[in-house]
N, C-alpha and C positions, 0 to 999 in steps of 0.2 A: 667262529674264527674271523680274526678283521681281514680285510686286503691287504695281501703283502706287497700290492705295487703302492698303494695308500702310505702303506707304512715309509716306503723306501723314500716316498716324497717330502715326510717329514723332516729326515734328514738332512744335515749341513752338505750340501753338494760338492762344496770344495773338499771332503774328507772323504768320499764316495771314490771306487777304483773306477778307471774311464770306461768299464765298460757299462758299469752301475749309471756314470754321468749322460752316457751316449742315451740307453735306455730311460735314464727321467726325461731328459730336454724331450724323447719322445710321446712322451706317458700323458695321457689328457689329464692328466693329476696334477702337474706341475703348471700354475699360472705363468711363472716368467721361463722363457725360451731364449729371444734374440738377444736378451741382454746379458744374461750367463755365458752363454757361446760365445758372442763379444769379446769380455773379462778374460774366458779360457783362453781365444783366442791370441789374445796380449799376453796374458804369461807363458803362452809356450815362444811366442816370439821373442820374449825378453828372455828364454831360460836357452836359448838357441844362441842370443848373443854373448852373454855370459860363457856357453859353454867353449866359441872361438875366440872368446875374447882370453879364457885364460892358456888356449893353447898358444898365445903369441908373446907369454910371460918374459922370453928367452930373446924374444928380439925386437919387442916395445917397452918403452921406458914410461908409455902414461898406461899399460893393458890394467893396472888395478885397479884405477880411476873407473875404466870401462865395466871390468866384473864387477863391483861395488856399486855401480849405478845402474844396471842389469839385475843384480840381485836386490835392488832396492824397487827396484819398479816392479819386478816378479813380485815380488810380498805383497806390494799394493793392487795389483791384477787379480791375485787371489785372493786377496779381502773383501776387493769389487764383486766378485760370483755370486755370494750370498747376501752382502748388502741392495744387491739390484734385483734377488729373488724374494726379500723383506721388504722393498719398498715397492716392488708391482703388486705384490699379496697386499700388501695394506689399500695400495689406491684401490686397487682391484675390490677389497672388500669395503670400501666406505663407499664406491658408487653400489656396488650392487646391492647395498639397504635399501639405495631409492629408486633405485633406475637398474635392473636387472642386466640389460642387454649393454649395457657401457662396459667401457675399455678406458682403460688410464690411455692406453697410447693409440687413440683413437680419435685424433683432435678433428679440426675440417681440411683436414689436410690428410687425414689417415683412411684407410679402408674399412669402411662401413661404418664413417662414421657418423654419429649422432650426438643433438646438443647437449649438454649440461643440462640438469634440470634448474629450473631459472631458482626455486629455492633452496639449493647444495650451494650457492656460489659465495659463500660464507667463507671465513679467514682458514677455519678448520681445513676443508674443503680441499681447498687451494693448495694451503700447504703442505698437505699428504700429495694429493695429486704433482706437486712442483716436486716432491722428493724422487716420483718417480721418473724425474725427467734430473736432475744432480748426481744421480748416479752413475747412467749413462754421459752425461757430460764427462764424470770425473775419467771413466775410461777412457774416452776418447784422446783426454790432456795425457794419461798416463800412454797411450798407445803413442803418439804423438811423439814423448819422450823419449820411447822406449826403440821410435824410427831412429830418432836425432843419436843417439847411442850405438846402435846395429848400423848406421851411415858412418859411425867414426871409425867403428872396428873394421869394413869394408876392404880400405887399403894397406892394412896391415896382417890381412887376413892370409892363414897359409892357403894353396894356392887349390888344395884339397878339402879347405874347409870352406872354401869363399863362397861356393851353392846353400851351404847351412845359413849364413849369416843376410845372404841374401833373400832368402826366404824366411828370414824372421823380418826385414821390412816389410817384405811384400805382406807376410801375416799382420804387421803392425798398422798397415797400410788400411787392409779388408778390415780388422779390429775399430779405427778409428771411424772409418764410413759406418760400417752397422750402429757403432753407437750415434755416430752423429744423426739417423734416421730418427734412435728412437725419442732423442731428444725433441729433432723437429714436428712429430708427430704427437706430442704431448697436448692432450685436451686442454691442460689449461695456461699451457703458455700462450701469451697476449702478441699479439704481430711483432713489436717491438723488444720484446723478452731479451736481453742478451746472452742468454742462457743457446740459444740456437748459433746465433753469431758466435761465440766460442766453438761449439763442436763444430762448427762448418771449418772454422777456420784451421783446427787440429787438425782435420780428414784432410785439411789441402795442404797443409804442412807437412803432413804423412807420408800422401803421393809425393811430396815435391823432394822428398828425403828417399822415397824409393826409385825416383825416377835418377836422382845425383847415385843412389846405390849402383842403379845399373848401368850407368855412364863410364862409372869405375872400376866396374870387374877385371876388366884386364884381359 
């Protein structure tokens, strides 16, 4: 009989019930972790705004704008889950043909980490390993967004719902810092990569949307 936690790691995670998701991100089976949690992260944020934003149908005139761009960003949060558990599986396995003990997100900035081996440094290489470092970018922009959105529904927010809506910044907030980590951390981005300067930038546009959030609660 095979492993049946084996098995469960094969699986699309985004399609998995949360307690099934809880139990993989734990499971030493699963290669990608902080980057899944991330993605989850951002769409329950965006499904939070969404959910205040249409309780305010009756007494805002842009709240469609608001669930439409909620529900837009949700969809893309959860296509990020398993795009960023395919593209750390892949770095993950093009370094370990050569070099056993590597980490895609183990650069010299990362924990424990170790060089490149000088003959992987090849185009192939590169751009598996840089995929694993796009993904998280793209979360971070989506979390980023998905502040700027949960910030607008803030002051229109019923006055029962305004803790839900606030704590989907604050999720979108932790969302965009975790991924912007794993971007930073990425073996093969070059000092100068702009791929880092975006997610930095997101994570502080994130705070800077939760911190306008909670200026305005009321």
């Amino acid at each position: 009989m095979g492993d049946p936690e084996h098995a469960r790691a094969n699986r699309r995670l985004a399609h998995r019930s949360l307690c099934d998701v809880t139990a993989a991100l734990a499971s030493s089976h699963e290669t990608a972790a902080a980057g899944p949690a991330a993605a989850i992260t951002v769409a329950m944020a965006a499904a939070l705004t969404a959910k205040v934003a249409r309780a305010t149908r009756t007494s805002w005139v842009e709240s469609g704008g608001a669930i439409a761009g909620a529900e837009s960003l949700r969809a893309q949060a959860e296509a990020l889950i398993d795009l960023d558990v395919d593209a750390f599986r892949e770095a993950r396995a093009a370094l370990v043909r050569t070099h056993p003990n590597a980490s895609a997100r183990g650069g010299p900035t990362g924990p424990g980490a170790v060089p490149l081996p000088a003959h992987d440094t090849g185009q192939r290489m590169t751009q598996t390993l840089l995929r694993a470092a796009d993904v998280p970018l793209a979360i971070a922009e989506v979390a980023r967004d998905i502040a700027d959105v949960a910030l607008e529904v803030v002051p229109h927010s019923e006055r029962d719902q305004r803790p839900d809506v606030l704590v989907a910044v604050t999720l979108a907030a932790a969302g965009a810092r975790t991924a912007a980590t794993l971007v930073r951390v990425n073996r093969a981005l070059e000092p100068d990569d702009p791929r880092a300067a975006r997610a930095a930038a997101a994570a502080q546009a994130a705070d800077a949307a939760e911190a306008s959030a909670y200026r305005l609660r009321g």
